[in-house]
Structure formats: C-alpha cells, structure tokens
Backbone as ProteinMPNN parsed JSONL, in Angstrom:
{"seq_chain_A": "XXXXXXXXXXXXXXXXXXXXXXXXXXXXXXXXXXXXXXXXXXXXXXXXXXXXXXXXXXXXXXXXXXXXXXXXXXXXXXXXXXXXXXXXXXXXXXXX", "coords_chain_A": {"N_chain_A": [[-11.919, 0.286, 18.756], [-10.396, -1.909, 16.284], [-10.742, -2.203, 12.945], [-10.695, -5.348, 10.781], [-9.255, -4.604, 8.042], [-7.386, -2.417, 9.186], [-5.81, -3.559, 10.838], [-4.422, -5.031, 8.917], [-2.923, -2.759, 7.968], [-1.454, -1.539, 9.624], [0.383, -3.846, 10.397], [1.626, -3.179, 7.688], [2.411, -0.982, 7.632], [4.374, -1.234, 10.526], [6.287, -3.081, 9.157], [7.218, -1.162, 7.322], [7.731, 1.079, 8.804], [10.171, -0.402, 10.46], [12.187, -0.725, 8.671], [12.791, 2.137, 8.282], [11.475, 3.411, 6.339], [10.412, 5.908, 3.744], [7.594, 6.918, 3.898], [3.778, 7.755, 3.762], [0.09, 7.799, 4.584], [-2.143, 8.885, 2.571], [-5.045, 11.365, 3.169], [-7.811, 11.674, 2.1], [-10.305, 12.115, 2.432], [-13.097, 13.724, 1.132], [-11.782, 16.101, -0.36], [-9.455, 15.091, -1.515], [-8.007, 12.914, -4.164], [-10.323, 10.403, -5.438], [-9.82, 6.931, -4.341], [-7.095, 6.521, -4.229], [-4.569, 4.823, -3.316], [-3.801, 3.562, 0.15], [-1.358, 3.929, 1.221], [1.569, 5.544, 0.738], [4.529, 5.496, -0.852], [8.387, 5.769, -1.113], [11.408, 3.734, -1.782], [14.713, 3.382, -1.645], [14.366, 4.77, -4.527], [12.394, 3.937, -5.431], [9.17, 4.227, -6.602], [6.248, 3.248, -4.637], [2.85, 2.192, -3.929], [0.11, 1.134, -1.944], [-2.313, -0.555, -1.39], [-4.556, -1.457, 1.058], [-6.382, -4.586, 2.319], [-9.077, -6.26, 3.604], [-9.087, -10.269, 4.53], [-11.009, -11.426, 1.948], [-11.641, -9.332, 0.618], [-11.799, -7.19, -2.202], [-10.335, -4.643, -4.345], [-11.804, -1.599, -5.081], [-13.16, -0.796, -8.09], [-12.695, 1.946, -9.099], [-9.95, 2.183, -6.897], [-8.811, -0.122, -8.249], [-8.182, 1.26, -10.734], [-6.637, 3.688, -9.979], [-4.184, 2.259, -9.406], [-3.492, 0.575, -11.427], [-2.489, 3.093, -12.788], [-0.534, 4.569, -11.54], [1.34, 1.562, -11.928], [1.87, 1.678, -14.294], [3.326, 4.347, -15.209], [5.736, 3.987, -14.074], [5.894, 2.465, -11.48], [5.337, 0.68, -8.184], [2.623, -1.04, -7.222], [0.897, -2.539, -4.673], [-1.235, -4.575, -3.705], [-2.373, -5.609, -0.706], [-2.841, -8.091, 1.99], [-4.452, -10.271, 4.804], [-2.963, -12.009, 4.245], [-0.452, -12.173, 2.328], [1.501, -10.237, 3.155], [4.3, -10.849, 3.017], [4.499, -11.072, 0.746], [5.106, -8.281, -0.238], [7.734, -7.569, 1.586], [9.375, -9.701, 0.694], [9.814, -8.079, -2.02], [10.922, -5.816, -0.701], [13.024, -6.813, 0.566], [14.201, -7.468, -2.026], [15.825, -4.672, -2.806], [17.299, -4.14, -0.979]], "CA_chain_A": [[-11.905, -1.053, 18.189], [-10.077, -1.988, 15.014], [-11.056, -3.282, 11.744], [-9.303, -5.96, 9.964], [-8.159, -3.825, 7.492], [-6.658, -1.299, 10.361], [-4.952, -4.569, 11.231], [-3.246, -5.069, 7.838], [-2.742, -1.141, 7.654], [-0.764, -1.89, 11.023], [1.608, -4.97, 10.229], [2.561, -2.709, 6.895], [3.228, 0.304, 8.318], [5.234, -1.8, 11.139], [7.133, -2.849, 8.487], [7.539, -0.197, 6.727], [8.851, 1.623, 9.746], [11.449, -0.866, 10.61], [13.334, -0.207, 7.853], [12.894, 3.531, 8.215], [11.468, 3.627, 4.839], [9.541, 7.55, 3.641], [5.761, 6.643, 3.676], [2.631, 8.181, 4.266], [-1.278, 7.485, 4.643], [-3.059, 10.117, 2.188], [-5.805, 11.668, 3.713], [-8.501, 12.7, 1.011], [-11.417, 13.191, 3.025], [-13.988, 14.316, 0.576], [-10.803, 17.277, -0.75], [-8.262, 14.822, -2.58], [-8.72, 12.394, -5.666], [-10.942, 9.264, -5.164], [-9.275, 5.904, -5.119], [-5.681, 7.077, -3.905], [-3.908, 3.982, -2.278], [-3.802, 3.835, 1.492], [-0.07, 4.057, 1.973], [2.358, 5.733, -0.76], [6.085, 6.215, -0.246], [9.331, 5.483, -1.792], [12.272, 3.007, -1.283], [15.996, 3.264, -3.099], [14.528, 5.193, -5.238], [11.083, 3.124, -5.925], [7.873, 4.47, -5.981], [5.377, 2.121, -4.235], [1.473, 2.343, -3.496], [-0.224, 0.105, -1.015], [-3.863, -0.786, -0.882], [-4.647, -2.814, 1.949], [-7.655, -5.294, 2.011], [-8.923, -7.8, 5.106], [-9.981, -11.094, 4.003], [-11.31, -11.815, 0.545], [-12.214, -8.052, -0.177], [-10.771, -7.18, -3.304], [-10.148, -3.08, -4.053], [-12.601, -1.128, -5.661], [-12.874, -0.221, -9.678], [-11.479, 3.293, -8.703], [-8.875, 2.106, -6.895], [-8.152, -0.709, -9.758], [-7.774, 2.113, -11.678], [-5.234, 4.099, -9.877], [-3.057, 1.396, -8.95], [-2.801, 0.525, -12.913], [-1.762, 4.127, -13.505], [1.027, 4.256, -10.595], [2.261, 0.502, -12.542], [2.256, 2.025, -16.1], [4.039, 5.269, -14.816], [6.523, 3.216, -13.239], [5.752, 2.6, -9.777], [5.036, -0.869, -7.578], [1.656, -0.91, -6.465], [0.254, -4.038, -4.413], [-2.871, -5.034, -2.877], [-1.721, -6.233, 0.484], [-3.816, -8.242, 2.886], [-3.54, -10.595, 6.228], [-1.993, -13.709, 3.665], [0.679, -12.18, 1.507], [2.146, -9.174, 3.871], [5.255, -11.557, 3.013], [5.164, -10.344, -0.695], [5.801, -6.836, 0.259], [8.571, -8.158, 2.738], [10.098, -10.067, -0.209], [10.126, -7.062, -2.402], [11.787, -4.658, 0.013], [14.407, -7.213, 0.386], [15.242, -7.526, -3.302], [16.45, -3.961, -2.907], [18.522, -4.12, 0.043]], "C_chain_A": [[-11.295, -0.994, 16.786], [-10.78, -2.64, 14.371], [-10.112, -4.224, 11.531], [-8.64, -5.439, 9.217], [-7.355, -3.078, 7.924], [-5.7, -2.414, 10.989], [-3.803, -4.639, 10.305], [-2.239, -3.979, 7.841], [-1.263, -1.137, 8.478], [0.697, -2.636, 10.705], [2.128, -4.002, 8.83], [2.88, -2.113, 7.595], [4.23, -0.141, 9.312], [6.471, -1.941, 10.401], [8.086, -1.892, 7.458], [8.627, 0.684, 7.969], [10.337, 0.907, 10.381], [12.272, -0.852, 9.852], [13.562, 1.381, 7.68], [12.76, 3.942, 6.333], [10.163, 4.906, 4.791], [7.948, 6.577, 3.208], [4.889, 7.484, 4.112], [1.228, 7.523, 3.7], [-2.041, 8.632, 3.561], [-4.384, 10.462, 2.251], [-6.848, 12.476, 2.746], [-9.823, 13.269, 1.482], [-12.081, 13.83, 2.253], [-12.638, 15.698, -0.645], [-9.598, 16.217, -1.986], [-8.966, 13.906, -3.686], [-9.143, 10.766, -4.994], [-10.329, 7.936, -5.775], [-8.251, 5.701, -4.974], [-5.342, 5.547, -3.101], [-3.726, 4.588, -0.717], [-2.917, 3.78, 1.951], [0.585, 4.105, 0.256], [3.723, 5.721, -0.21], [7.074, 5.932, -1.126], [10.441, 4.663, -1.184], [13.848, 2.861, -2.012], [15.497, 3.404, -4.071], [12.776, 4.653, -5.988], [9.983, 3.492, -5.749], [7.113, 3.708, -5.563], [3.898, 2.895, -3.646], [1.322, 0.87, -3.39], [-1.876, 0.042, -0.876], [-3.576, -1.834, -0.2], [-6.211, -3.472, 2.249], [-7.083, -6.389, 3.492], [-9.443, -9.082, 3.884], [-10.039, -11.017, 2.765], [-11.627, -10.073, -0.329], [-11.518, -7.332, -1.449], [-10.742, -5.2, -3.709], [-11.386, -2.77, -5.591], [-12.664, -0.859, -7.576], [-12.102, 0.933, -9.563], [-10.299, 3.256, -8.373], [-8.11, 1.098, -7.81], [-7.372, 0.459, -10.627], [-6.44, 3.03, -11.751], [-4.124, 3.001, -9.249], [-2.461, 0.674, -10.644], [-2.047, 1.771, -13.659], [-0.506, 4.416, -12.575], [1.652, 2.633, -11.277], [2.347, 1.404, -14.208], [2.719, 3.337, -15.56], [5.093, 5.083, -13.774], [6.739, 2.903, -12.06], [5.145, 1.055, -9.526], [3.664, -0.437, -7.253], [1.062, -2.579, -6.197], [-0.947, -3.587, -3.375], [-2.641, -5.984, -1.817], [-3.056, -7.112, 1.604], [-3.217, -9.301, 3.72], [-2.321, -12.182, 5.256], [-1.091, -13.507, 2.735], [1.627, -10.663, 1.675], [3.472, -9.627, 3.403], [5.578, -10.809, 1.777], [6.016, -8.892, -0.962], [7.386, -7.119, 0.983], [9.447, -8.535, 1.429], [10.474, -8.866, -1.241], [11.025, -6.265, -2.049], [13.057, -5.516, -0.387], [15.318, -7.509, -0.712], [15.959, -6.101, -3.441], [17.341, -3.472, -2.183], [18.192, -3.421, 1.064]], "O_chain_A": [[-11.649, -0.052, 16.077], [-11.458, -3.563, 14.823], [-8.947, -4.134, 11.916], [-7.42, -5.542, 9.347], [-6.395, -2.863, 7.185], [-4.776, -1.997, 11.688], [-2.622, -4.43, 10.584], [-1.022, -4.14, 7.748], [-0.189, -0.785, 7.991], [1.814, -2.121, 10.76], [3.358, -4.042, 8.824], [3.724, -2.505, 8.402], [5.254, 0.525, 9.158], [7.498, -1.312, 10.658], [9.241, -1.971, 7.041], [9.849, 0.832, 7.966], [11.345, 1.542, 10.692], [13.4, -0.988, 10.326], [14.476, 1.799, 6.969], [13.507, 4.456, 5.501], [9.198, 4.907, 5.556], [7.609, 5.801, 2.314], [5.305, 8.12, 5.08], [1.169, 6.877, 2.653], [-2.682, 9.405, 4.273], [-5.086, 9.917, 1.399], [-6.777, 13.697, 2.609], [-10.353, 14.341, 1.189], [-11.816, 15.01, 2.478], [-13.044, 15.952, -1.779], [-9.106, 16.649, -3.028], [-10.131, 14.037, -4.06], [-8.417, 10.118, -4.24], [-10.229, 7.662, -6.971], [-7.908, 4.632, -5.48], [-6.106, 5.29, -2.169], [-3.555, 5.775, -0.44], [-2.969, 3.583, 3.165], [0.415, 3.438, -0.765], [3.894, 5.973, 0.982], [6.587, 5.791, -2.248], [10.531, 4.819, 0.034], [13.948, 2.121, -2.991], [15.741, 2.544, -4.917], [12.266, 5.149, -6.992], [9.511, 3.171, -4.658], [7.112, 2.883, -6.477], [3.894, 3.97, -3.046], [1.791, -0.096, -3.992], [-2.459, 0.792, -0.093], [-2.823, -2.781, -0.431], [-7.149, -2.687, 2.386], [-6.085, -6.869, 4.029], [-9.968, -8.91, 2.784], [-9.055, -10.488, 2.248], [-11.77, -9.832, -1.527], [-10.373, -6.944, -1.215], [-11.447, -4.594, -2.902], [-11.649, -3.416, -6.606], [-11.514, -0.778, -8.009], [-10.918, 0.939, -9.9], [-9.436, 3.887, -8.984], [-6.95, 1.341, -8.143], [-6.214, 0.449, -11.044], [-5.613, 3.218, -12.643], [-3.218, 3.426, -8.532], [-1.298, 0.369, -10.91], [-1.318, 1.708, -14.649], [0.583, 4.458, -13.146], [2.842, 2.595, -10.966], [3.318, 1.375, -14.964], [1.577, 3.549, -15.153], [5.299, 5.835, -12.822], [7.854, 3.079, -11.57], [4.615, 0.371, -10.402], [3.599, 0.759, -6.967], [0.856, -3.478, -7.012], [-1.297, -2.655, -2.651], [-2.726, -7.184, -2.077], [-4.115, -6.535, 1.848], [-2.007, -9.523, 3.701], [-1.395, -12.911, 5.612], [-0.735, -14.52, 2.133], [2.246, -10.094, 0.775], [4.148, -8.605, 3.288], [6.571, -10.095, 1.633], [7.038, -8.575, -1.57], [8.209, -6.421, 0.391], [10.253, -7.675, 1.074], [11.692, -8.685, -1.265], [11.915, -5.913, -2.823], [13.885, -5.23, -1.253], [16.53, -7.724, -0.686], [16.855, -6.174, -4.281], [18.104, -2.562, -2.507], [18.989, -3.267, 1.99]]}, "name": "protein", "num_of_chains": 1, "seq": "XXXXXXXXXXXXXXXXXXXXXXXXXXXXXXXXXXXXXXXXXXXXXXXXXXXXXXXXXXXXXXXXXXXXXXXXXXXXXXXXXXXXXXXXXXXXXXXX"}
C-alpha cells in the first residue's frame, strides 16, 4: 500500500525521469545525516534537493535546516507536494 507522500515521491521521480535528469533517493537509515532531502540530483549544472510532503504536512525543523544550507551554498531546494508538483515542472523548464 502507498502513502501519500510515496505518491508525491512517485509523480517527481516520474518527472524527473522523463527528462533523464541524475537523481537519487538517499538512504540514511539510522548511518547517514538526519534531515537529508528525499531526492537530490543535478540538472545543467544545478544542484537541487527535494523534500516531498502529502497534504498540509510541512517538513521537519531538521529538514528546514538542511534545505536552508543546500539554498545558501547555492543549490535549489523545494518542498514539493500533491498541489505545486507544477513548480518543479516550471523550474526544469526555465533551463531547457
């Protein structure tokens, strides 16, 4: 059974793969750093991190935290969920 968020997770990564753009899921499992976005990758050159949220759920203080240090170390990071998958979408396409 899915979650809603395994839904969102889904329609990115969809997109993400139709453009054949480098991504991955990072798997910390108790071993990596707490808070890590749930999809990282790069695009012409762009670093991007992806938290994805169902519904109203908004991302944790931790991950607040690293998603302000991937934007102040120059990198996109958005907070994606089922009502603005579009923003992402618009993004990609400002880079061709």
């Amino acid at each position: 059974m899915s979650t809603p968020e395994s839904k969102v997770k889904t329609k990115v990564r969809a997109e993400l793969l139709r453009r054949s753009i480098y991504h991955f899921m990072p798997a910390t499992g108790g071993y990596g750093r707490s808070g890590v976005p749930d999809i990282v990758g790069c695009y012409r050159g762009h670093f991007f991190a992806i938290e994805t949220k169902a519904g109203n759920n908004k991302p944790t203080a931790l991950q607040e935290r690293e998603l302000k240090q991937i934007r102040d170390a120059g990198g996109i990071a958005f907070v994606i969920n089922e009502t603005n998958v579009d923003d992402l979408k618009a993004w990609l396409d400002t880079l061709g």
